[in-house]
N, CA and C atoms as a LAMMPS dump frame, in Angstrom:
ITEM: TIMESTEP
0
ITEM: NUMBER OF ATOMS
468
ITEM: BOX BOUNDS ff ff ff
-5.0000000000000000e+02 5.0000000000000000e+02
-5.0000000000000000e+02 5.0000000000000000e+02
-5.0000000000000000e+02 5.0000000000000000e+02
ITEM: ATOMS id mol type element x y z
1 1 1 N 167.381 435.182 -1.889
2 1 2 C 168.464 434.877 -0.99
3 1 3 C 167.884 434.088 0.175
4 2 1 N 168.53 433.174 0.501
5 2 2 C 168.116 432.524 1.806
6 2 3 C 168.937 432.592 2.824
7 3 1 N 168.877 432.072 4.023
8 3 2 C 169.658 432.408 4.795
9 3 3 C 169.542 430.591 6.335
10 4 1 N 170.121 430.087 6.182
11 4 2 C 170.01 429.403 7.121
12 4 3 C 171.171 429.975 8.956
13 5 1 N 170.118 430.475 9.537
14 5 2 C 170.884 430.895 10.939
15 5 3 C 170.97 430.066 12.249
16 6 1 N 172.196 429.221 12.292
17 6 2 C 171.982 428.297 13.698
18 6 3 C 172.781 429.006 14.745
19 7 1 N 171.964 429.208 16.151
20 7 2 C 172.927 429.776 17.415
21 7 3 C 173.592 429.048 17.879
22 8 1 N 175.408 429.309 17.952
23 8 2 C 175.858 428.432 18.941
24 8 3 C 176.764 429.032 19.997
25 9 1 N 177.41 428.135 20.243
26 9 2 C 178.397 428.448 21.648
27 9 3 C 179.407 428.75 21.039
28 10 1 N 180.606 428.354 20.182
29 10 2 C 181.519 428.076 19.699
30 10 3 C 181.001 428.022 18.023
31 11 1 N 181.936 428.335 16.87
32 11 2 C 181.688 427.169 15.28
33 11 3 C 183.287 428.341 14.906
34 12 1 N 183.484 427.154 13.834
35 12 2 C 184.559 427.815 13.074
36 12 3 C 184.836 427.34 11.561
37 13 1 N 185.289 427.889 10.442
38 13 2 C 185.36 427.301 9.375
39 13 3 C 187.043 427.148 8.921
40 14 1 N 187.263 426.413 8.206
41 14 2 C 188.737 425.437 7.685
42 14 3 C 188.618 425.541 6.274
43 15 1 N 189.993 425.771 5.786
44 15 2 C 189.637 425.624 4.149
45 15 3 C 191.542 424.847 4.503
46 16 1 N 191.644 423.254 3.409
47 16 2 C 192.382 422.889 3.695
48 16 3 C 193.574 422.843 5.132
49 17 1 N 192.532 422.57 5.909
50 17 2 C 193.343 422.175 7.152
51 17 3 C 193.758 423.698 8.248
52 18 1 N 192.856 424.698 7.415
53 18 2 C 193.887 426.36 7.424
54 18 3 C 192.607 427.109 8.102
55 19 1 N 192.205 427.174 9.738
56 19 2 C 191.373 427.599 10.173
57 19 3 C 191.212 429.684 9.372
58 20 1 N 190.056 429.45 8.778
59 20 2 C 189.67 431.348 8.275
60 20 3 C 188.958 431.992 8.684
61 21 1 N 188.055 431.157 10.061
62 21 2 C 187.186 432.301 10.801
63 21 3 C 186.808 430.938 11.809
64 22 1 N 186.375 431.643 12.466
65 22 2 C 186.608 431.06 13.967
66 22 3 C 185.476 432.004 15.167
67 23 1 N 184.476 431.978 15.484
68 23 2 C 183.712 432.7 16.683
69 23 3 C 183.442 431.572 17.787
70 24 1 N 182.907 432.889 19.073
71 24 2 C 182.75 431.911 20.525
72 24 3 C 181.21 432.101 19.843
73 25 1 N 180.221 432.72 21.081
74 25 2 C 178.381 432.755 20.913
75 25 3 C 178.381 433.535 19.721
76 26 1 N 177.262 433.39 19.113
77 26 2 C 176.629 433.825 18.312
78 26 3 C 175.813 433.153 17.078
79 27 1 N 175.779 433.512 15.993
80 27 2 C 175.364 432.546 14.894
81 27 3 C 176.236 432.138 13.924
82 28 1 N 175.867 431.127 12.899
83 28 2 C 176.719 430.644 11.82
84 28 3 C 175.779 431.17 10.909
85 29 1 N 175.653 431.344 9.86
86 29 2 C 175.205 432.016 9.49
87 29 3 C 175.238 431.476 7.543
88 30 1 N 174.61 430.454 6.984
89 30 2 C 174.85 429.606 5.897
90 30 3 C 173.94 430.534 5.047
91 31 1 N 174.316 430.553 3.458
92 31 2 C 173.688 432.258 2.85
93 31 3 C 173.836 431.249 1.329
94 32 1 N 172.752 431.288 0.721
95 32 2 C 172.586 430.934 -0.657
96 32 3 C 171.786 432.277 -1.257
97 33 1 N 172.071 432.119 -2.584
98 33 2 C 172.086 433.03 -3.621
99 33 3 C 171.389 432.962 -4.716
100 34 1 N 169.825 433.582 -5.264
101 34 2 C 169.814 432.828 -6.489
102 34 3 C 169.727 433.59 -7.418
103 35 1 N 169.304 433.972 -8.586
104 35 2 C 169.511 434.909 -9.62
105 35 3 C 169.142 435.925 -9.618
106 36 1 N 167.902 436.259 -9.374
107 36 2 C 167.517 437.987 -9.311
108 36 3 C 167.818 438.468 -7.616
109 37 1 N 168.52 437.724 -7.059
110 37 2 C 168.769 438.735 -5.904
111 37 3 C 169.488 440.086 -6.09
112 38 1 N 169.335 440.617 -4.968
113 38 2 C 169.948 442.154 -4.47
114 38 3 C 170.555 442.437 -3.383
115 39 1 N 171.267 443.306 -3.378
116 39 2 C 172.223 444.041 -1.839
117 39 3 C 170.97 444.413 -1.637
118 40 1 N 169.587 444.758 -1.502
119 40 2 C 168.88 445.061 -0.688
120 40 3 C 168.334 444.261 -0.147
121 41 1 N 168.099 442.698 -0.825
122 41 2 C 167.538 441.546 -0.429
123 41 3 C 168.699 441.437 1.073
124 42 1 N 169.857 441.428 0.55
125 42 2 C 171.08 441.042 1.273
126 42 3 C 171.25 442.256 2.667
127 43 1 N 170.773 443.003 2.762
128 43 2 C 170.946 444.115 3.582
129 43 3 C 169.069 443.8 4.473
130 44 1 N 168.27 443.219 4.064
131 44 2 C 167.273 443.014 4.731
132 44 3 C 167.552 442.131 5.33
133 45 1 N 167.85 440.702 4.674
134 45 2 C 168.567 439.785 6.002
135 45 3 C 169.453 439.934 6.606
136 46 1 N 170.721 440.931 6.865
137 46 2 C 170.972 440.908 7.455
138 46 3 C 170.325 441.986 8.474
139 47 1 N 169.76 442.965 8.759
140 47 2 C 168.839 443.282 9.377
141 47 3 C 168.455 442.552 10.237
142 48 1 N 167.194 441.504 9.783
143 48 2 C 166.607 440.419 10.015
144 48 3 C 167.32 439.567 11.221
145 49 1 N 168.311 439.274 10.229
146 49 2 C 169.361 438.308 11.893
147 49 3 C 169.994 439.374 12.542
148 50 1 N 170.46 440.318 12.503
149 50 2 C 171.028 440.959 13.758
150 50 3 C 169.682 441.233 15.152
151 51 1 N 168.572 441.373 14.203
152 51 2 C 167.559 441.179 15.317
153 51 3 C 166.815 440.303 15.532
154 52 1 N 166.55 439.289 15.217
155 52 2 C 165.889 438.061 15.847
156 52 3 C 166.403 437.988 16.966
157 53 1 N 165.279 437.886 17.887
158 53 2 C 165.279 437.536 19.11
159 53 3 C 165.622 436.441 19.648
160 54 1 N 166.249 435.714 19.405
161 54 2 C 166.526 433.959 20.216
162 54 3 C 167.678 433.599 20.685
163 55 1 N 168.449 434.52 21.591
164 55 2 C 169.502 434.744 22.819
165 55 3 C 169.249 434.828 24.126
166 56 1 N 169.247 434.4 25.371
167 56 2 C 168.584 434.393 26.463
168 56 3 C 168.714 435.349 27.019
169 57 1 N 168.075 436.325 27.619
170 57 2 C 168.01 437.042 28.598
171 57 3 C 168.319 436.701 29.911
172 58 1 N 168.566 437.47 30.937
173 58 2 C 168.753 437.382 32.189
174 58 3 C 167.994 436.117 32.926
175 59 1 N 166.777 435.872 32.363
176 59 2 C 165.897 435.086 33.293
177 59 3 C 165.689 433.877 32.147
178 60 1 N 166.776 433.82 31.293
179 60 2 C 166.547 432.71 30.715
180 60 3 C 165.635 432.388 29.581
181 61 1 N 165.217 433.776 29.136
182 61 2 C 164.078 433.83 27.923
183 61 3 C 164.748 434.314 26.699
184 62 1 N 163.502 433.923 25.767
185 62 2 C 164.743 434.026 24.276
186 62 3 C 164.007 435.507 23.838
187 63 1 N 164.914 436.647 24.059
188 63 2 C 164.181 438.014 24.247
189 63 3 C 165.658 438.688 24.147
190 64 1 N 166.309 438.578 23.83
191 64 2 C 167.799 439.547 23.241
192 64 3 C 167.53 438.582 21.608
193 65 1 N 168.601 439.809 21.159
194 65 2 C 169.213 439.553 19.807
195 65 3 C 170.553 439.925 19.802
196 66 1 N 170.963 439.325 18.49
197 66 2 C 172.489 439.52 18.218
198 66 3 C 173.102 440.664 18.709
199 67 1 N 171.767 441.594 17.706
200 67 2 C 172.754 442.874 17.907
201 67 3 C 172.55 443.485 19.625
202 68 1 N 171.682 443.382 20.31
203 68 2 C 171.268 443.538 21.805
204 68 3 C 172.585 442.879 22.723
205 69 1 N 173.077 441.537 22.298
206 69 2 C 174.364 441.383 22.992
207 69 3 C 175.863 441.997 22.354
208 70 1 N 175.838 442.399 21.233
209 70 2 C 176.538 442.969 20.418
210 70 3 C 177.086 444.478 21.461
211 71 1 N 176.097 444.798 21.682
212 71 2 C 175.608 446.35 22.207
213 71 3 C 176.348 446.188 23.965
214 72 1 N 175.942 444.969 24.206
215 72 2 C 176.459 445.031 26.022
216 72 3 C 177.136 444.3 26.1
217 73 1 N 177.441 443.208 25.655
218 73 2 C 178.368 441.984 25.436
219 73 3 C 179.127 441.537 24.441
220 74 1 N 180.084 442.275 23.69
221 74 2 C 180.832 442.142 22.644
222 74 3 C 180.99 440.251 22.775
223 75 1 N 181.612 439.699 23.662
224 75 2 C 181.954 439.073 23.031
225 75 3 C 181.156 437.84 23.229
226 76 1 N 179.922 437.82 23.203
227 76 2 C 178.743 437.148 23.525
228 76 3 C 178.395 436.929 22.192
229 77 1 N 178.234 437.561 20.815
230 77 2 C 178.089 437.958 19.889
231 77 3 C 178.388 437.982 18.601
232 78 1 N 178.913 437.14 17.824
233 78 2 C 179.568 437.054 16.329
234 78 3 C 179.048 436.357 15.674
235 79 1 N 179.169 436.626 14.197
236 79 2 C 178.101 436.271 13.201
237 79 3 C 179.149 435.316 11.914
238 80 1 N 179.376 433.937 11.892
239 80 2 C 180.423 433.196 10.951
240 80 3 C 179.718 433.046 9.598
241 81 1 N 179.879 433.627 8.945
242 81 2 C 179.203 433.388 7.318
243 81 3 C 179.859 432.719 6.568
244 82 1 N 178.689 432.178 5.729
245 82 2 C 179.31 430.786 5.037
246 82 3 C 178.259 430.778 4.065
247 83 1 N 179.023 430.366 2.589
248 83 2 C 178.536 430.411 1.674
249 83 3 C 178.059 428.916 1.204
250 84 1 N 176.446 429.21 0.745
251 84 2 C 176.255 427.474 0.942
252 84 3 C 174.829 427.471 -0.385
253 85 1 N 175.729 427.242 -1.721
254 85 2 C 174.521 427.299 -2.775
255 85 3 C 173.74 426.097 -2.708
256 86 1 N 173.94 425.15 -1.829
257 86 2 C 172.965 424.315 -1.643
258 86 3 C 171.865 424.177 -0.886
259 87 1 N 171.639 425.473 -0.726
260 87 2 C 170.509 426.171 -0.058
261 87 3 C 169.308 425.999 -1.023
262 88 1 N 169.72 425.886 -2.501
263 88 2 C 169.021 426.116 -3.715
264 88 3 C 168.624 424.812 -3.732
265 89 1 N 169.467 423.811 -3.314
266 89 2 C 169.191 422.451 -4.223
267 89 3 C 167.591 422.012 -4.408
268 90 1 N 166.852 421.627 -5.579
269 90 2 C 165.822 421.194 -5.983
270 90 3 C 165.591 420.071 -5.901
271 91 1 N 164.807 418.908 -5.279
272 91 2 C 164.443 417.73 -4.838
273 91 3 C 163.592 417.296 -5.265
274 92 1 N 162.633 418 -6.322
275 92 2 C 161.251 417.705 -6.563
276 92 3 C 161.472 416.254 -7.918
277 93 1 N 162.564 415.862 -8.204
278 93 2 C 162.89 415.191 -9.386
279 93 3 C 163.636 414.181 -9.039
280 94 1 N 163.4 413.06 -8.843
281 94 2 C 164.661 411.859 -8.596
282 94 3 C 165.597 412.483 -7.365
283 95 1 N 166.743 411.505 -7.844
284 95 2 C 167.193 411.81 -5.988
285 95 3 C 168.491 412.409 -6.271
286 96 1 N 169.101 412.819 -7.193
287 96 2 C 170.017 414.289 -6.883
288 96 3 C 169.625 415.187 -7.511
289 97 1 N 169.928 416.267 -6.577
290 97 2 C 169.315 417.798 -6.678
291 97 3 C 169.98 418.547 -7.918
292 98 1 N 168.813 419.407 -8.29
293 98 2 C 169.512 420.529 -9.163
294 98 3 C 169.985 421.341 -8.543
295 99 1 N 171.001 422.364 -8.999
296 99 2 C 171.4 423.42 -8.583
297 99 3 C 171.004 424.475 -9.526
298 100 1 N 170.11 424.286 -10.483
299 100 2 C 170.215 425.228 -11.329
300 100 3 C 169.431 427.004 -10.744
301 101 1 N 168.912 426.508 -9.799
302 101 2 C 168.356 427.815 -8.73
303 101 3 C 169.587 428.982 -7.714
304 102 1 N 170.25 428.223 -8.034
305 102 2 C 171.616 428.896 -7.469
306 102 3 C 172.486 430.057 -8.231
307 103 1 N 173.074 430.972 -7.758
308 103 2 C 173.259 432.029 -8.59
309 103 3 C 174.688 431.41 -8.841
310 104 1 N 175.247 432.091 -10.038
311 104 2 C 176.732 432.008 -10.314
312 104 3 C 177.371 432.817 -9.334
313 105 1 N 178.757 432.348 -9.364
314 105 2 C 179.392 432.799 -8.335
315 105 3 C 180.161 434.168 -8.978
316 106 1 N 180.148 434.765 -10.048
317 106 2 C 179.978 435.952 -9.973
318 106 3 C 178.897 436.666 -9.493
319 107 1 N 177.653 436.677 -9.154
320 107 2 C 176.795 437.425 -8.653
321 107 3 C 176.502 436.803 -6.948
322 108 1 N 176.98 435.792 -6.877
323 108 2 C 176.882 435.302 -5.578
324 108 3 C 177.847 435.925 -4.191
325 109 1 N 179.215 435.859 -4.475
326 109 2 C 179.905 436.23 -3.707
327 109 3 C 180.064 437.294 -3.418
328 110 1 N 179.901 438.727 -4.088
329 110 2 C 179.742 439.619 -4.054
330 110 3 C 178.45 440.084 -3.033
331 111 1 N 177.575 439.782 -3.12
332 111 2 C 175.56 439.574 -2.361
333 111 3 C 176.404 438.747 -0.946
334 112 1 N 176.468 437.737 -0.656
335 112 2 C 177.348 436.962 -0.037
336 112 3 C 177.955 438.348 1.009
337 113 1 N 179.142 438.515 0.633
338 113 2 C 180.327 439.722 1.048
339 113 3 C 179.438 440.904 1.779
340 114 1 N 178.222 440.897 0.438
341 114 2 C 177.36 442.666 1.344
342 114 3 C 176.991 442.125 2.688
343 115 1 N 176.49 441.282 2.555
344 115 2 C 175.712 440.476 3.596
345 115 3 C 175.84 440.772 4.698
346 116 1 N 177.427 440.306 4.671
347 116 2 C 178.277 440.326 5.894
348 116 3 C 179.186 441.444 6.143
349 117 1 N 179.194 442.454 5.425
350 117 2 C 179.373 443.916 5.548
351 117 3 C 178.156 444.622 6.31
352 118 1 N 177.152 444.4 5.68
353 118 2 C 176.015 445.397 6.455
354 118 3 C 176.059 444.333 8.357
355 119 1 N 176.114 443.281 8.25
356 119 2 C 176.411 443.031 9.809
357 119 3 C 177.007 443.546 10.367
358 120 1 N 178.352 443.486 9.65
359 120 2 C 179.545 444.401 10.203
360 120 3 C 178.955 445.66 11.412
361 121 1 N 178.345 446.461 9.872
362 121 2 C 178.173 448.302 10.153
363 121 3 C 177.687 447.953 10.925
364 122 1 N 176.174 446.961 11.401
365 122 2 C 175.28 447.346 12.321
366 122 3 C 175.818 447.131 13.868
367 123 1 N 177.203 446.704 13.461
368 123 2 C 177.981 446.211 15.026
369 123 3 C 178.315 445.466 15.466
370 124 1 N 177.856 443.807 14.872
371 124 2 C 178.672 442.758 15.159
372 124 3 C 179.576 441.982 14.899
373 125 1 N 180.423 441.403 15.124
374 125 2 C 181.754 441.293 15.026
375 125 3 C 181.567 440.091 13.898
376 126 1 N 182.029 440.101 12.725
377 126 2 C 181.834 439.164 11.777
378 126 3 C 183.137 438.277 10.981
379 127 1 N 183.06 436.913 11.009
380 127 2 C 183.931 435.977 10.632
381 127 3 C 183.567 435.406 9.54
382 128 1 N 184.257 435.23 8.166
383 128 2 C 183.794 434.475 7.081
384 128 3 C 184.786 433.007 6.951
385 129 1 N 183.828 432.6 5.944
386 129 2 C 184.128 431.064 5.421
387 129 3 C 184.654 431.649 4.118
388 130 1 N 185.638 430.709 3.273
389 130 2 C 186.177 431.175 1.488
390 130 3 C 185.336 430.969 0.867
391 131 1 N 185.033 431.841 -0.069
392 131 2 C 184.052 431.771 -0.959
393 131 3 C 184.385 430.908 -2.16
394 132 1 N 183.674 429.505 -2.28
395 132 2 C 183.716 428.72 -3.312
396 132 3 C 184.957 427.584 -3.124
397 133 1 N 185.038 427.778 -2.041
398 133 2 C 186.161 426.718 -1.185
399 133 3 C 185.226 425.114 -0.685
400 134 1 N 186.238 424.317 -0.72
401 134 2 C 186.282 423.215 -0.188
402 134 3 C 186.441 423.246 1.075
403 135 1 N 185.104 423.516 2.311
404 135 2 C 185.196 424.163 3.228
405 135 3 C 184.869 423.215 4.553
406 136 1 N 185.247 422.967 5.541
407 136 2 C 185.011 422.154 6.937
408 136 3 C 184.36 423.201 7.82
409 137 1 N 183.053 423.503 8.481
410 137 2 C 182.655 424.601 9.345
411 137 3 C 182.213 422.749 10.556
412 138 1 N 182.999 423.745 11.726
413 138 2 C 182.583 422.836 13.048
414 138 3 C 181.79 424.443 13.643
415 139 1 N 180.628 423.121 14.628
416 139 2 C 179.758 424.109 14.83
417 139 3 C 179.02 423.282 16.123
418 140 1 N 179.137 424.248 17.404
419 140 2 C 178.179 423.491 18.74
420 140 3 C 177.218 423.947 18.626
421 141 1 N 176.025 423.473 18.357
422 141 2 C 175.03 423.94 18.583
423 141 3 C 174.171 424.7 19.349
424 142 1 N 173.53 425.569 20.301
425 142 2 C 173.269 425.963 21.32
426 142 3 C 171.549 426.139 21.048
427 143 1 N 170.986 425.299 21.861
428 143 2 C 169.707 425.463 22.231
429 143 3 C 169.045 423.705 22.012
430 144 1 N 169.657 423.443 20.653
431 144 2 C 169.602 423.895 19.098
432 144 3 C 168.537 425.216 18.728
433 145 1 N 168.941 425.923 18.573
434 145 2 C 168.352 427.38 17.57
435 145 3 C 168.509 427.471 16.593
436 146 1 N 167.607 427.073 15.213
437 146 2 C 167.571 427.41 13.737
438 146 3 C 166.413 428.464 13.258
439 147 1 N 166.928 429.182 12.734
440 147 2 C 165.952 430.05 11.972
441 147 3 C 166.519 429.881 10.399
442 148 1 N 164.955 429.934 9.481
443 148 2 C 165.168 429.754 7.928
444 148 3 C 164.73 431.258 7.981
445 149 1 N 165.418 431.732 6.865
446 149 2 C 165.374 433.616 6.258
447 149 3 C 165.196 433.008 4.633
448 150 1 N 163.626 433.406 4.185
449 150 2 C 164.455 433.123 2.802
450 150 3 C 163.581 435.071 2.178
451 151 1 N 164.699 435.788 1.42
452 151 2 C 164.006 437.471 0.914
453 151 3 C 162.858 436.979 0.318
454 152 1 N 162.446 435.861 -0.24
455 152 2 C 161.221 436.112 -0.797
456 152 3 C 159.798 435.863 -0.01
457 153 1 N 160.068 435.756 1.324
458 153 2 C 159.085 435.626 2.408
459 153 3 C 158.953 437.213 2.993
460 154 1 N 159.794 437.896 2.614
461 154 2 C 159.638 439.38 2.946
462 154 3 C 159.508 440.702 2.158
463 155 1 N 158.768 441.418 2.308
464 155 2 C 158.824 442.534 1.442
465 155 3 C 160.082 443.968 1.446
466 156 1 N 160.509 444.05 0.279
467 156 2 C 160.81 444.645 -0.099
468 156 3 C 161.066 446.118 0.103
């Protein structure tokens, strides 16, 4: 599972013109899928991003996390998930990508869904994108702040 996490001020996602999630601060939160993943893979990243540290503190340092403003600042705080199997795409071959690293979207959306359930529990307020939709996500950037999550950089 990978996980691409950008912090912003504002982002929201559109499926035909039809806004389906919408947050002020926090992250967007782009989630690919590939075949032997797990709800535990999926329950470690989200872990992972509710605590990364790269939210400013009082004096302007990147020393809070999600869930740290979650905790004192509800609405400082929300997590927009978005399903994005082109997280997988393969480049190593001519110039369009495979997808064949990408899970089917029966095993995807489901891993996907935990994802953003275990955020939920841990407390922050969570907005999704349609799964397998023709999707528009607007998104301000803030910092710019990117973090890459991919489960197979972490143990188990």
């Amino acid at each position: 599972m990978r996980v691409l996490a950008q912090r912003v001020s504002r982002a929201g996602v559109s499926v035909s013109s039809d806004v389906v999630g919408r947050i002020g601060p926090g992250f967007v939160i782009l989630v690919g899928v590939t075949h032997d993943d797990s709800e535990r893979q999926a329950e470690l990243l989200a872990g992972k991003i509710a605590n990364v540290r790269v939210f400013d503190d009082d004096d302007g340092k990147l020393n809070l996390s999600l869930l740290d403003l979650a905790m004192s600042a509800p609405e400082r705080a929300a997590a927009l998930v978005v399903s994005q199997f082109t997280l997988y795409a393969d480049m190593r071959k001519g110039r369009r990508p495979s997808f064949t690293d990408a899970a089917s979207p029966e095993l995807a959306e489901p891993l996907v869904e935990h994802l953003a359930r275990t955020l939920g529990k841990l407390g922050i307020h969570v907005e999704r994108g349609r799964f397998g939709a023709e999707m528009e996500v607007e998104l301000v950037n803030d910092g710019p702040v990117t973090i890459w999550l991919d489960s197979a950089d972490f143990r188990l």
